[in-house]
N, CA, C and O of each residue as an XYZ file, in Angstrom:
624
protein
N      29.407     65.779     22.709
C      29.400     65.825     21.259
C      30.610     65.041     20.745
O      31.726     65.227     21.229
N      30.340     64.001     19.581
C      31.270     63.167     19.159
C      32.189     64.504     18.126
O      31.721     65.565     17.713
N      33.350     64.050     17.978
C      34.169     64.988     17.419
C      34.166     64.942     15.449
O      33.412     63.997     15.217
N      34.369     65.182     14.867
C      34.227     65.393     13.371
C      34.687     64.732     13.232
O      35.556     64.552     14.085
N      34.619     63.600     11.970
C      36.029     62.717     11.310
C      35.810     63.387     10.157
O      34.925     64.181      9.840
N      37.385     62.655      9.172
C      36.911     63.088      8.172
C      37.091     61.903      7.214
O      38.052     61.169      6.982
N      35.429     61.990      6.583
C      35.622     61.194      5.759
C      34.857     61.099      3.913
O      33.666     61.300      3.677
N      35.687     60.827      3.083
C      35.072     61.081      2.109
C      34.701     59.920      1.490
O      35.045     58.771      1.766
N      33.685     60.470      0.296
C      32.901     59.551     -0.593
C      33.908     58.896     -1.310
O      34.990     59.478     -1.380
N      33.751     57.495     -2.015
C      34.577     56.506     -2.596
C      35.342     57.288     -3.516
O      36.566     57.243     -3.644
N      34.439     58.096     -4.226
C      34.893     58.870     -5.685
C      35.724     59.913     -5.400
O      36.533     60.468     -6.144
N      35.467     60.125     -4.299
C      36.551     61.555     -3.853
C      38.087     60.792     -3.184
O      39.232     61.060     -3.549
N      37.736     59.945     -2.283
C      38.887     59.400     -2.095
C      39.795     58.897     -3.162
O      40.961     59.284     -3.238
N      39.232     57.973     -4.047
C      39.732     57.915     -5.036
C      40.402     58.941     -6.183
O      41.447     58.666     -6.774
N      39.658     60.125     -6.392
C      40.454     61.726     -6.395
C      42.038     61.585     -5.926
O      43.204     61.496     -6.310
N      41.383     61.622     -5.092
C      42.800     62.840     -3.628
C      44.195     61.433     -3.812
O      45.374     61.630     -4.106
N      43.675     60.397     -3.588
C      44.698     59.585     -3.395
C      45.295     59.421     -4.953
O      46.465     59.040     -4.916
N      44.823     59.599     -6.207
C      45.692     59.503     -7.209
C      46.664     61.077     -7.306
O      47.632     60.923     -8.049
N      46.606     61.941     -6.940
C      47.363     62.829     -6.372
C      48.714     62.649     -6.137
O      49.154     61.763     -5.404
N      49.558     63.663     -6.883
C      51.237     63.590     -6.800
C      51.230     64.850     -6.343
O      50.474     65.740     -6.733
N      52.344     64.970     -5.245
C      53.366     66.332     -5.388
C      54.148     66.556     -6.572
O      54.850     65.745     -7.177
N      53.849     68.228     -6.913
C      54.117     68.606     -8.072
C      55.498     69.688     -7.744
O      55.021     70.643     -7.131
N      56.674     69.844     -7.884
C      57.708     70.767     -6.846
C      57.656     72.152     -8.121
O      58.358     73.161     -8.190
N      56.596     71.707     -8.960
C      56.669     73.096    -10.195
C      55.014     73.066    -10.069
O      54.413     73.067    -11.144
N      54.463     73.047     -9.221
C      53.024     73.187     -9.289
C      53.058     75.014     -8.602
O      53.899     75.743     -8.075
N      51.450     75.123     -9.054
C      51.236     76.730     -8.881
C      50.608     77.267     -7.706
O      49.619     76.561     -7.510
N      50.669     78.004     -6.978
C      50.265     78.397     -5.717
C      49.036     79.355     -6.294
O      48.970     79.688     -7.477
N      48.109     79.734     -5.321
C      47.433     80.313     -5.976
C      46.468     80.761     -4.912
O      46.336     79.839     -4.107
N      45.575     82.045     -4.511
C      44.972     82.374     -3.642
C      43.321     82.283     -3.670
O      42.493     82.821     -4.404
N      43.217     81.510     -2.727
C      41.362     81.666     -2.880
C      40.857     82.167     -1.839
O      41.274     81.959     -0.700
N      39.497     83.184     -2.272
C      38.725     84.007     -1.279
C      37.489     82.998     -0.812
O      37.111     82.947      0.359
N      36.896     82.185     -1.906
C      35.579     81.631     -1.636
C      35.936     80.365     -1.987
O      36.553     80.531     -3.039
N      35.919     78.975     -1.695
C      35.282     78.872     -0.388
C      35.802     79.019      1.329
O      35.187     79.064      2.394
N      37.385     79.067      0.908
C      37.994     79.036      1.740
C      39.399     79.848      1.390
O      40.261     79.712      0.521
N      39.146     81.005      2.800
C      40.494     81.885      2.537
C      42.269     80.925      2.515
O      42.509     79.903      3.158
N      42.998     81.475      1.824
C      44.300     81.441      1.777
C      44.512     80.722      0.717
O      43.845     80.654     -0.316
N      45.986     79.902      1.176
C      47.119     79.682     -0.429
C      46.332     78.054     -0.723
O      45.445     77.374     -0.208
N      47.091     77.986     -1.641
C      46.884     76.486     -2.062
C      47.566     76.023     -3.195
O      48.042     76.982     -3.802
N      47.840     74.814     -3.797
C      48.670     74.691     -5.349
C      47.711     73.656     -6.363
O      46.751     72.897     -6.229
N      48.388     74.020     -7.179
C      47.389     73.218     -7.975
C      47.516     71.698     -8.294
O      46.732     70.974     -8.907
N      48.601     71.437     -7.769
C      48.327     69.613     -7.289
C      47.660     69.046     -6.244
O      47.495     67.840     -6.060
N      47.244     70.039     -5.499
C      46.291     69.529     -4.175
C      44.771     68.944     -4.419
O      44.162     68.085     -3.782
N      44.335     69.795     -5.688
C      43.137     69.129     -5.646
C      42.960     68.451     -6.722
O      44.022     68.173     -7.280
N      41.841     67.999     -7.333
C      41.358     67.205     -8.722
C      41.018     68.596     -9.437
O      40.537     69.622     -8.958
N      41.448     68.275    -10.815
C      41.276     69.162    -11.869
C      42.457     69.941    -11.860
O      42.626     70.438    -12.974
N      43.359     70.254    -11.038
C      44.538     70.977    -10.999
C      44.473     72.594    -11.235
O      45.579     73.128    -11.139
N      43.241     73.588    -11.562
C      43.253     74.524    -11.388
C      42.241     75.152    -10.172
O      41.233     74.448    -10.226
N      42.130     75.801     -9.486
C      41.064     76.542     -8.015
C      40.875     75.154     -7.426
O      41.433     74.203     -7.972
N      40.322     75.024     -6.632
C      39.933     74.403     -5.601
C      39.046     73.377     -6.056
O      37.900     73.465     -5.614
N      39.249     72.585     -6.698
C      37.908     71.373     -7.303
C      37.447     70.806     -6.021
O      38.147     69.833     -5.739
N      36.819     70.967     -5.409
C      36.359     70.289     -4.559
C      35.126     69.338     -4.659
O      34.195     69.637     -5.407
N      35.104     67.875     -3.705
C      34.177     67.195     -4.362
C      32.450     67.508     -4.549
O      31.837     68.481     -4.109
N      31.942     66.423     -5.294
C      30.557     67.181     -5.368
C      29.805     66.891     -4.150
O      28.770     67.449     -3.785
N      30.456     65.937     -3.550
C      29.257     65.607     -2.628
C      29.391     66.484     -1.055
O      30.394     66.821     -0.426
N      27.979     66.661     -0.775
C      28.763     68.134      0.618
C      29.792     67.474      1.321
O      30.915     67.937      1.520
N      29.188     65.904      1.848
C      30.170     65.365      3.218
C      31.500     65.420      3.026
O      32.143     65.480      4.074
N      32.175     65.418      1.943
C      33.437     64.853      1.300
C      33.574     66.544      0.998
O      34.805     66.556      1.017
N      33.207     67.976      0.735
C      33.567     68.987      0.597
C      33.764     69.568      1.829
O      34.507     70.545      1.926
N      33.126     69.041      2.905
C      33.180     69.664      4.369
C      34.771     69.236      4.845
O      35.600     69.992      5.352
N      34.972     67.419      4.438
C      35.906     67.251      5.327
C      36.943     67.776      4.235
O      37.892     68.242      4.865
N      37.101     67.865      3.240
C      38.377     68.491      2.234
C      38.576     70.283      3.058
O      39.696     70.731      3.307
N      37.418     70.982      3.330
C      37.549     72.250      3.419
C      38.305     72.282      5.258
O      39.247     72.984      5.626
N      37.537     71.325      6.071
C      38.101     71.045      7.008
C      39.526     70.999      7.407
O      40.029     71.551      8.386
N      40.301     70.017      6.216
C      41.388     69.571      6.391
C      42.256     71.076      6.029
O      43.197     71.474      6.716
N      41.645     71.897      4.641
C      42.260     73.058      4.807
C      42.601     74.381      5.793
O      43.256     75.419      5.694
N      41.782     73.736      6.780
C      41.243     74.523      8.033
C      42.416     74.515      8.530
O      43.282     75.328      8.855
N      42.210     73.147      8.511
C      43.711     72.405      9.876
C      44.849     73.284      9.453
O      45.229     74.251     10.113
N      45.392     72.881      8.275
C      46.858     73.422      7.806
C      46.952     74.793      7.331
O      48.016     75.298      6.973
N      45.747     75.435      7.328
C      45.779     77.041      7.183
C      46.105     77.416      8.623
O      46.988     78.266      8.732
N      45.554     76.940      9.780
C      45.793     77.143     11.231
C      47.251     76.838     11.581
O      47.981     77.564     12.256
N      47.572     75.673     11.033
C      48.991     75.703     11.146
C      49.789     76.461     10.555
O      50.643     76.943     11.299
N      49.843     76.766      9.454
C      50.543     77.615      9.081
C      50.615     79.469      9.464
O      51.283     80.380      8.975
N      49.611     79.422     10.527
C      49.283     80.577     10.560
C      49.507     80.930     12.255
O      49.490     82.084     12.683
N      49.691     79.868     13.010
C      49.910     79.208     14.431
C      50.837     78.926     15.298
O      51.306     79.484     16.291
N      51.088     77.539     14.494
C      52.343     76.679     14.522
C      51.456     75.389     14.956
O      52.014     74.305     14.786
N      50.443     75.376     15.372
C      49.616     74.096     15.864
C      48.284     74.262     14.586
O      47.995     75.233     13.888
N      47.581     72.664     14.668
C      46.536     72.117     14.518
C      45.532     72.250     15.727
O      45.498     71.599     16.771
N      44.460     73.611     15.146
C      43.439     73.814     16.132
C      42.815     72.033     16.941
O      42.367     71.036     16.375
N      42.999     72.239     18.016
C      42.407     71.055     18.948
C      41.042     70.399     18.306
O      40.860     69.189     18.442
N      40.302     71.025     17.763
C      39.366     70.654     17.407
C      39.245     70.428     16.151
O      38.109     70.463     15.677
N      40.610     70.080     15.121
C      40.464     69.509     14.276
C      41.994     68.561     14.222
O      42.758     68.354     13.279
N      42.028     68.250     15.220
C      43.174     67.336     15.150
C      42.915     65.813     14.655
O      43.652     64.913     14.252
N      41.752     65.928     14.838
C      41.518     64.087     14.750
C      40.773     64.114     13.068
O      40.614     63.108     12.376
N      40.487     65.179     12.772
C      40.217     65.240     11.288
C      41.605     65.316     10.444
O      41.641     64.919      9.280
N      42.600     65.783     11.018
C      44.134     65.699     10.433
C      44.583     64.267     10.763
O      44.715     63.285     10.032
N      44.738     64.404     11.803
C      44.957     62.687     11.475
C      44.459     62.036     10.839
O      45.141     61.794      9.843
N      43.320     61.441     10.854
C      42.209     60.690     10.151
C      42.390     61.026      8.469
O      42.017     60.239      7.599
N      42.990     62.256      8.213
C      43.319     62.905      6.595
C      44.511     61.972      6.378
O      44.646     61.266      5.379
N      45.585     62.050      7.674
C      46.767     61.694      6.919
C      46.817     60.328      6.860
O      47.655     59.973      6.030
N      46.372     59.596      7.294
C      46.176     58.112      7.481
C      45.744     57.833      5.912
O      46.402     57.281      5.030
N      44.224     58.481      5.851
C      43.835     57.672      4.720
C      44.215     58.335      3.068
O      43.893     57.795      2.009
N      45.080     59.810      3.242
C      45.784     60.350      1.865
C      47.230     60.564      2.488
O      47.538     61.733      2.719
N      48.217     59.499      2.807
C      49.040     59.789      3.078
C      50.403     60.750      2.187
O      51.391     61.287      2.687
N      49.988     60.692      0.781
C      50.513     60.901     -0.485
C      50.090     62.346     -0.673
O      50.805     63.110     -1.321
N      48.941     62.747     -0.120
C      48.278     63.908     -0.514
C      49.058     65.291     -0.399
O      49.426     65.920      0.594
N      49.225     65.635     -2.254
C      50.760     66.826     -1.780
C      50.225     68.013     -0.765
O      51.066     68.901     -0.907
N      49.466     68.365     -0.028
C      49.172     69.318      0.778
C      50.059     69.126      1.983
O      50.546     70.125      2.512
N      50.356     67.700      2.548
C      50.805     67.188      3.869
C      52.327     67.560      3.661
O      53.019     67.644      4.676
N      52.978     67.821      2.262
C      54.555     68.520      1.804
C      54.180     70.010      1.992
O      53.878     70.243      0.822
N      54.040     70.858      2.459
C      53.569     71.960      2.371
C      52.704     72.177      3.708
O      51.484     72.202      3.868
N      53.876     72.341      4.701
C      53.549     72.365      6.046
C      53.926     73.771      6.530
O      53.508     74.256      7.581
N      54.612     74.278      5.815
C      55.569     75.622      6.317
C      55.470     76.549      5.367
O      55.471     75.999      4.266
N      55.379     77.801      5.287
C      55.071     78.775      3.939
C      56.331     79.874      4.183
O      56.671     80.368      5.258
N      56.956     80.114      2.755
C      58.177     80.983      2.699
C      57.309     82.663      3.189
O      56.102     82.905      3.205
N      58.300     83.434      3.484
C      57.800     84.497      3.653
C      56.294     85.257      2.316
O      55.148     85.599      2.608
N      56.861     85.264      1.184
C      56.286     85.803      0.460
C      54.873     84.623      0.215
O      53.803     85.184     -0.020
N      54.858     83.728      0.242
C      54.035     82.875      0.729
C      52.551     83.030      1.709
O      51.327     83.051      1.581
N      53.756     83.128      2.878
C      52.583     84.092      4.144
C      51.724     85.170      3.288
O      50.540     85.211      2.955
N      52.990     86.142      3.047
C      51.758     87.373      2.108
C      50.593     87.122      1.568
O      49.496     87.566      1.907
N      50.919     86.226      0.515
C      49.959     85.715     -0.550
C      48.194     85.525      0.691
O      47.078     86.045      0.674
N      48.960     84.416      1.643
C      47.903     83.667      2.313
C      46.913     84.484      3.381
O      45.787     84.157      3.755
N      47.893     85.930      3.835
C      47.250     86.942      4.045
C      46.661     87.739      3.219
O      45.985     88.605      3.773
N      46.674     87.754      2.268
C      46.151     88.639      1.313
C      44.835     87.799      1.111
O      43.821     88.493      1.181
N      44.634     86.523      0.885
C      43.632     85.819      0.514
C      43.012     85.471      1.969
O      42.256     84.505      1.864
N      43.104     85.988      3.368
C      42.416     85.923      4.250
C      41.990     87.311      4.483
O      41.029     87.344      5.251
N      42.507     88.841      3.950
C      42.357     89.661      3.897
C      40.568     90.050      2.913
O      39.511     90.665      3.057
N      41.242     89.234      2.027
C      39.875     89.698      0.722
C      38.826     89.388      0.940
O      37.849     90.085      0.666
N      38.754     87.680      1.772
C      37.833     87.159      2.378
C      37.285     88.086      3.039
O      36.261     88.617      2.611
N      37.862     88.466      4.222
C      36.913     89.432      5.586
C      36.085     90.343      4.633
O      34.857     90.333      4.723
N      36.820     91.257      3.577
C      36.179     92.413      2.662
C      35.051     91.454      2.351
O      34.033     91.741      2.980
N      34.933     90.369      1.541
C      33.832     89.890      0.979
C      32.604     90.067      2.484
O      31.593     90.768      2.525
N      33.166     89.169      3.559
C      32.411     89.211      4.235
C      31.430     90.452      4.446
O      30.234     90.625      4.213
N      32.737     91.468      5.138
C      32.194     92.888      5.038
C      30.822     93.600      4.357
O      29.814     94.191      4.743
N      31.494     93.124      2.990
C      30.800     93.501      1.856
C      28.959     93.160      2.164
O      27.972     93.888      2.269
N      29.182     91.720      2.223
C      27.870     91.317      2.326
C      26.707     91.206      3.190
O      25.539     90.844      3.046
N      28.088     92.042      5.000
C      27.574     92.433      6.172
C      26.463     93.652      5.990
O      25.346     93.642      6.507
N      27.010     94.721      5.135
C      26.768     95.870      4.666
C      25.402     96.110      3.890
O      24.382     96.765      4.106
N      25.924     95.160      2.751
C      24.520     95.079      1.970
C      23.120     94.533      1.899
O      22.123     95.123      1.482
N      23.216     93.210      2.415
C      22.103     92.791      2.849
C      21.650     93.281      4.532
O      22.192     93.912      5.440
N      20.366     92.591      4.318
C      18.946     92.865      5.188
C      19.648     91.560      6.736
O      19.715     91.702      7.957
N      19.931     90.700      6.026
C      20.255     89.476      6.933
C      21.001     88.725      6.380
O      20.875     88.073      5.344
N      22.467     88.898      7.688
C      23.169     87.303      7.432
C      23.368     86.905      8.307
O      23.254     87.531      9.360
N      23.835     85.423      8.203
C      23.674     84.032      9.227
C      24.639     83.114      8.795
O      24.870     82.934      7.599
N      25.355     82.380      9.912
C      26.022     81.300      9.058
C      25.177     80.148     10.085
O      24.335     80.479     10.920
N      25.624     78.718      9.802
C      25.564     77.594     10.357
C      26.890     77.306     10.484
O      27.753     77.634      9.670
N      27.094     76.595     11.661
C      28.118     75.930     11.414
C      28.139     74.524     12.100
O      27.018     74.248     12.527
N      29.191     73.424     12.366
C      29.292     72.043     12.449
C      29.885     71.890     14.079
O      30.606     70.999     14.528
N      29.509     72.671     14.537
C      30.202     72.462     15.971
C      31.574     72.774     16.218
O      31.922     73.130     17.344
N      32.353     72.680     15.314
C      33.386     73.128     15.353
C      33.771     74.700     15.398
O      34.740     75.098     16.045
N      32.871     75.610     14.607
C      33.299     76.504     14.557
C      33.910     77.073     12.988
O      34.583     78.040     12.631
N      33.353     76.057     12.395
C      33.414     75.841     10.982
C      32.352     76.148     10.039
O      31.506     75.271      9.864
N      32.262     77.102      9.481
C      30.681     77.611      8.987
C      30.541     76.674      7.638
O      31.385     76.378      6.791
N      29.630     76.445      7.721
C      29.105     75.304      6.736
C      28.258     75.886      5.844
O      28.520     75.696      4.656
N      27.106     76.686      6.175
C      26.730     77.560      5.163
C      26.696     79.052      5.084
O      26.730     79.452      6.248
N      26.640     80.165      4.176
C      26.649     81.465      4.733
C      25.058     81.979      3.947
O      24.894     81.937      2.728
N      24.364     82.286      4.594
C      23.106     82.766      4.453
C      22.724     83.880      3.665
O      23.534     84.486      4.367
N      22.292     84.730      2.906
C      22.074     86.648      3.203
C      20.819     86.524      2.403
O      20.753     85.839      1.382
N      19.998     87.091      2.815
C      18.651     87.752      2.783
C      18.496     89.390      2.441
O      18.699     90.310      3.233
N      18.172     89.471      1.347
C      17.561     90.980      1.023
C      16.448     91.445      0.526
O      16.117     91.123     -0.615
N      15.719     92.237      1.250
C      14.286     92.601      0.841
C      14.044     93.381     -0.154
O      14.112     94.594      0.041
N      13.684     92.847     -1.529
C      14.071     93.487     -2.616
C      12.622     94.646     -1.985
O      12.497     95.556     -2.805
N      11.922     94.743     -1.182
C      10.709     95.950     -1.465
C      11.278     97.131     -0.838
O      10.779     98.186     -1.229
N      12.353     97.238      0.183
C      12.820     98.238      0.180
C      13.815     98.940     -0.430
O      14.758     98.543     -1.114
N      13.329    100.565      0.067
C      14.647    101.100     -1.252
C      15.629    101.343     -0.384
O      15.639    101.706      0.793
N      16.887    100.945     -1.575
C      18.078    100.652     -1.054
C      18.972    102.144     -2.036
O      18.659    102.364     -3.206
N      19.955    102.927     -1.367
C      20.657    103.663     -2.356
C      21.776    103.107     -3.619
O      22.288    103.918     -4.391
């Protein structure tokens, strides 16, 4: 199996690369689509996670958050997304996420707390529905999350 690159659509690249580090930008925690921290100069639109419209270019953006959530949570770039980090930093070398390699203590919290809420969501939706499923990209990277519920049975 060839390994993931990452690569985005013209319009998204064009995004990410007009991108400044902001040293008064806002940190901020997301459960969906992807657990942990983030700031609001990282993406387009500057508030949650704008991510692009097109899937290929949302896979490798969510990807790249993969990488540096692992690092920060590690000390390494999971093996199997190393060449999608590289391949990130090459072509957004500017991209303020790549300043924001290391997280202060209260930081960590935050990024646990927003990997915490996640699992609950998961939980949540383990619980309630009939059927769930993810897909994922070989990596180990779920790409879609499924759930199925049979509205004919009764549920309490």
């Amino acid at each position: 199996m060839t390994p993931p690159t990452f690569k985005l659509s013209p319009e998204a690249l064009q995004a990410y690369r007009a991108l400044r580090y902001d040293e008064n930008a806002r940190p901020a925690v997301s459960w969906i689509p992807i657990s942990g921290l983030f700031w609001s100069d990282e993406h387009p639109g500057g508030d949650g996670i704008g991510l692009p419209r097109d899937e290929g270019s949302q896979v490798a953006i969510l990807q790249l958050l993969a990488a540096r959530a692992q690092l920060w949570r590690t000390g390494a770039i999971p093996e199997e997304l190393q060449a999608i980090w590289d391949e990130a930093k090459a072509l957004l070398p500017d991209w303020p996420g790549f300043r924001r390699l290391s997280l202060t203590e209260e930081q960590a919290r935050a990024d646990l707390a927003g990997q915490s809420a996640s699992d609950q969501i998961w939980e949540v939706f383990q619980e309630d529905e009939d059927e769930v499923s993810e897909e994922e990209d070989g990596t180990g990277w779920v790409q879609k999350l499924n759930t199925w519920t049979d509205l004919t049975k009764d549920k309490p």
